[in-house]
Structures are given as C-alpha cells and as structure tokens.
C-alpha positions as CSV (number, residue, x, y, z in Angstrom):
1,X,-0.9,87.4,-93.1
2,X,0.3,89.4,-90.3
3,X,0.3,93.1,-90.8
4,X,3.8,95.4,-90.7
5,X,4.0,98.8,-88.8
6,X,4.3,101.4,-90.2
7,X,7.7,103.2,-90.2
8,X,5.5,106.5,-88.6
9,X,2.7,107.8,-88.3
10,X,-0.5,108.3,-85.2
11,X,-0.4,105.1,-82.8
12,X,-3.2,105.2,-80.9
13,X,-4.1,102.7,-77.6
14,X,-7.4,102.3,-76.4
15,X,-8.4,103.3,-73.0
16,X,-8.3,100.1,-70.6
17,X,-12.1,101.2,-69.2
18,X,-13.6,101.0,-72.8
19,X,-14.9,98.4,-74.8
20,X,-18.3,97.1,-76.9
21,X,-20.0,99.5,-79.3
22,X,-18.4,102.4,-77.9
23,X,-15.3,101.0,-78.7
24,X,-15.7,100.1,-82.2
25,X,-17.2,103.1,-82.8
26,X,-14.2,105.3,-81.7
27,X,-11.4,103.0,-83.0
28,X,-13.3,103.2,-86.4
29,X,-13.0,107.0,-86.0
30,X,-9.4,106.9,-84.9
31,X,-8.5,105.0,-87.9
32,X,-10.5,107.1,-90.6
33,X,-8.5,110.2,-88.6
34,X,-5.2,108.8,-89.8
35,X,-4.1,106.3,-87.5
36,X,-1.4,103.6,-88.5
37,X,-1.4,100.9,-86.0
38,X,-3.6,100.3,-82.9
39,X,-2.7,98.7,-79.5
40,X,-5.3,97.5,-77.6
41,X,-5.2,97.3,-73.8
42,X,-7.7,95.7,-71.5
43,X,-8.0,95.5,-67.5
44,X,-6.3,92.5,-66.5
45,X,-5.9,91.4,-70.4
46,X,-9.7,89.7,-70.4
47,X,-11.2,91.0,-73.1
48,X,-10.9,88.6,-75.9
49,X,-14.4,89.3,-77.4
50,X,-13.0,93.0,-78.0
51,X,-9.6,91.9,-78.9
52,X,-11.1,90.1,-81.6
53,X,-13.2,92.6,-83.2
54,X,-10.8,95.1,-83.1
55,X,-8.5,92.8,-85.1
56,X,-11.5,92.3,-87.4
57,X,-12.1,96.4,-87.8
58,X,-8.3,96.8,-88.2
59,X,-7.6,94.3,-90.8
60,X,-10.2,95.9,-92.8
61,X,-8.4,99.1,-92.5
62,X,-5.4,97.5,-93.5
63,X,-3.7,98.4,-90.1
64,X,-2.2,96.2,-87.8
65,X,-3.7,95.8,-84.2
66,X,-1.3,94.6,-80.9
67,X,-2.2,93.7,-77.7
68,X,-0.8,95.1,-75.2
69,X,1.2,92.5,-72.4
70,X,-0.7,89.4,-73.6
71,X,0.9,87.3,-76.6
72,X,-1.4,84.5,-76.3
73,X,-4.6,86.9,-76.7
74,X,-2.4,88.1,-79.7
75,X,-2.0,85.2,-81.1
76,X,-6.0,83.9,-80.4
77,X,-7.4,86.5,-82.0
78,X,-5.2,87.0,-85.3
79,X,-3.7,90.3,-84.2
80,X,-0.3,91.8,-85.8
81,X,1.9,91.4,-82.7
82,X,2.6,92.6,-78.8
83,X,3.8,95.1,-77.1
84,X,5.8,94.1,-73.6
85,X,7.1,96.4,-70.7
86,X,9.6,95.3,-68.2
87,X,7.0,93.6,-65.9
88,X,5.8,91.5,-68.8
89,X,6.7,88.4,-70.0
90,X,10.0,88.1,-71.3
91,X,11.0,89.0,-75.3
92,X,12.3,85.8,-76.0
93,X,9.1,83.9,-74.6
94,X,6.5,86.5,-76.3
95,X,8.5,85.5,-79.4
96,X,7.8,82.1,-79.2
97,X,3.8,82.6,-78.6
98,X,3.2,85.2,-81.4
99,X,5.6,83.5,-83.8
100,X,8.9,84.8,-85.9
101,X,6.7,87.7,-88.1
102,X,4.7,89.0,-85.6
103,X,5.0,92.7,-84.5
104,X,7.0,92.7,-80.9
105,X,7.4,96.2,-79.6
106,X,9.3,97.1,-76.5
107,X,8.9,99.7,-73.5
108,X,12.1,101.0,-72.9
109,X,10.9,104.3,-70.7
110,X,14.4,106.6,-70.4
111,X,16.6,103.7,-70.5
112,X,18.7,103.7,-73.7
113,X,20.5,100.5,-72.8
114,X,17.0,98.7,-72.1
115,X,16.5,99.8,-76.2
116,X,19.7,98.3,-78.1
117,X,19.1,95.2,-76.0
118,X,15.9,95.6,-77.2
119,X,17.0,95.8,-81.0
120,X,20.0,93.1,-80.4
121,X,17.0,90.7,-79.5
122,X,15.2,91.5,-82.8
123,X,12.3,94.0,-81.5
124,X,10.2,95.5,-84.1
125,X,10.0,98.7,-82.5
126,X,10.8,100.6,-78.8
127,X,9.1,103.0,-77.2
128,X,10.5,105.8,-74.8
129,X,8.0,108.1,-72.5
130,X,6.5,109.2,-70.8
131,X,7.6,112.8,-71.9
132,X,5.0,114.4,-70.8
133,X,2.5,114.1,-67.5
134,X,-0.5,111.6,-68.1
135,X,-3.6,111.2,-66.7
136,X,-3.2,107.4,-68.5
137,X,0.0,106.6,-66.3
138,X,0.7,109.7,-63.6
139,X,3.6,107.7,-62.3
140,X,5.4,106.8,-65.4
141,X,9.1,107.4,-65.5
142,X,10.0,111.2,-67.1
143,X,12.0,111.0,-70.4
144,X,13.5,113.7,-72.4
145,X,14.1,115.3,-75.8
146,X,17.8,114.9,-76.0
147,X,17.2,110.7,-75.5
148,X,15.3,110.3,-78.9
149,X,18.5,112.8,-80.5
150,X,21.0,110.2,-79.0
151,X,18.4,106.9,-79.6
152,X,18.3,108.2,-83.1
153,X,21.6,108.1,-83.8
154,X,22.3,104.2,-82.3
155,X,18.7,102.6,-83.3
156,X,18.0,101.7,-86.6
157,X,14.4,100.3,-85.4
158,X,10.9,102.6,-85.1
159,X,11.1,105.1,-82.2
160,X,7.6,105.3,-80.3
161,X,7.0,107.8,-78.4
162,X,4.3,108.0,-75.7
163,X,3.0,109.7,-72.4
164,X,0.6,113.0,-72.5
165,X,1.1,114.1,-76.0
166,X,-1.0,116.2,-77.9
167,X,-0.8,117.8,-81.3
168,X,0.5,120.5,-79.5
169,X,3.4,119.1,-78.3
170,X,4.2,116.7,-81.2
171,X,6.3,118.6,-83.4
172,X,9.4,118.9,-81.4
173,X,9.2,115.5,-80.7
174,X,9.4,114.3,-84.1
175,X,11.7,116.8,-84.9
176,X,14.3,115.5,-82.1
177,X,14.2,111.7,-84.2
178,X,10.5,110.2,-83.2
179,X,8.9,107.8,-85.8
180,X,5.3,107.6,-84.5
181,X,3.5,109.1,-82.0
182,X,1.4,107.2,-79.5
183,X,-1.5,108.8,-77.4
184,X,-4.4,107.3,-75.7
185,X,-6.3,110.1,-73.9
186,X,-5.7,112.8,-76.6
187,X,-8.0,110.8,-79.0
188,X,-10.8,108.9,-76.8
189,X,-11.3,111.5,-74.3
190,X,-11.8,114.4,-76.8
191,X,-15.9,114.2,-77.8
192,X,-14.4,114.3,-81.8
193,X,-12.4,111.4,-81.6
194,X,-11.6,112.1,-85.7
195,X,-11.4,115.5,-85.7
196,X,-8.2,114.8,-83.0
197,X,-6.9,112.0,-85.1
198,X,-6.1,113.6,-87.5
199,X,-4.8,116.9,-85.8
200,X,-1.6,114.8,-85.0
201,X,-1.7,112.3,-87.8
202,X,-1.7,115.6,-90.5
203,X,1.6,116.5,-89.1
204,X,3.5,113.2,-90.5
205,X,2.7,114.1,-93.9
206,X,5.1,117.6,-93.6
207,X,8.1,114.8,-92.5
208,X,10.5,114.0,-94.4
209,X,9.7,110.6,-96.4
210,X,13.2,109.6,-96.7
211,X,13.0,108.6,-92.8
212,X,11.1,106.0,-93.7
213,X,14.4,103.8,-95.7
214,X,16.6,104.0,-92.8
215,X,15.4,100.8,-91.5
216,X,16.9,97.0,-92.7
C-alpha cells in the first residue's frame, strides 16, 4: 500500500554523497526526530540497494519514502512516489511508471505558473525554493516570502519549501502559508542528526491543525 504525505511537517532529503550504514543510521535518526516523509537522492540515480532499504526503514516508520528524478527506481523498490524538476522526465510520463496513487511532487522554484499547472495535472505536492543560500544547490533560483502568501491563496495542494533552511529561519516561512519544510544539510551535516530533527519538526506542532482540511 503506498504511503500518503503528510499535509506538513519536517521533509528531510538525503545528501547525494551518502549511503550504507551511515545512511541508515542517520535516516533512522531523522525519522525518530520527527520527520514525515523522506526523499532520497543518489549521484546519477544508481543506488538501488540504498533506495531499497531506505523504503524498508521508512515503511516501518510508517513514512513514505520518494526518489528523487527516478520513477522507475520508485517503482522497483516499493517507494511512495517521485519528486521531478523541470529537467526531469515529464509529469505525465512519471505518472505512468509510478502508477495513479503514487506520491508525484513538483519543483516549481519561483514560478507560480509552473505550480497551478502543476496542480491542473494532478501533483500531489509543489515545492518553491530555494529561499535561502545552500551549500546543497548554490546556484538555485532565489524565491521569496510574498510567493508562498500569493501560492497559498491559488493552491489547494501541500506547499514544500526548500533551500538553506534551518530552525532558525523556519517560522516565518510557515507563517507566510508553507506546509512542510524540506532541508538536507541542516540535518545530516549537524553531528546530532536527532537532536536537529526535531528542532524544526517541534515547531509544526504550535501550527494551527485546521491547515491540515484545506486540501480535497
């Protein structure tokens, strides 16, 4: 049975230069800190045998796992879904791979339009960022607060939000219409990958639960 996402809460990737024991060992530590879903990402999408025990230590945790750019790696190893960025294969096609109730999120960076054509194709979620600088992706296209006020008020999908955030910085995202916050190095670069975890997950419980039945 293929797992749903959350409507918000921590979304954590894993670093593309990790993988094995050290990987399963953080991930575990992610998901006992709070995270909801997990994306994972691999150097030229070839790591299948990590893929698939991620989807293993996920599922046990009952929270879904996607793969970033790759649907048929999705789809091999029993994950939740895919997440697809305007140099990846095309919506309509990941569809078709990962099937009609898997998770298919959407990398809409500042572009607005690139979202509602996004939801009009039946995306699960979109994701706007970077909105602050990253050591993950230094040449990522800037975004800014008073998109996710506007993207609130024409989406009625999840709003991901990505790109050099910290628990720090957090708040006043959610607060301008974010649904769940999605950091890479924040959590596997800090030597307590729990203990930062849940320093941003903790701050979704003072949200306002309601949030969470706006969406069909």
């Amino acid at each position: 049975m293929t797992l749903a996402l959350p409507g918000n809460g921590l979304y954590v990737l894993t670093p593309v230069d990790m993988g094995g024991d050290r990987l399963r060992a953080c991930v575990r530590l992610v998901l006992q800190g709070g995270a909801v879903a997990v994306q994972y990402r691999a150097k030229n999408n070839a790591g299948r045998a990590d893929a698939q025990m991620l989807a293993g230590l996920c599922h046990a945790a009952g929270r879904p796992l996607i793969v970033n750019d790759d649907p048929e790696l999705a789809r091999a190893v029993g994950a939740d879904g895919v997440h697809i960025g305007a140099d990846d294969i095309d919506y309509d096609r990941a569809r078709t791979i990962v099937g009609a109730d898997a998770i298919i999120g959407v990398s809409c960076y500042a572009s607005l339009e690139r979202a509602l054509d996004a939801q009009a194709r039946g995306a699960d979620y979109v994701a706007f960022g970077s909105f602050f600088p990253s050591r993950t992706k230094p040449a990522a296209v800037p975004a800014q607060l008073e998109l996710l006020r506007v993207a609130r008020a024409r989406l009625r999908l999840p709003i991901v939000v990505i790109g050099g955030i910290t628990a720090r910085t957090a708040p006043a995202l959610l607060a301008a219409g974010a649904d769940l916050v999605a950091v890479s190095d924040a959590v596997f670069s800090d030597p307590d990958p729990l203990a930062a975890a849940r320093s941003i997950a903790v701050q979704f419980t003072s949200q306002d639960a309601s949030r969470q039945d706006c969406y069909p």
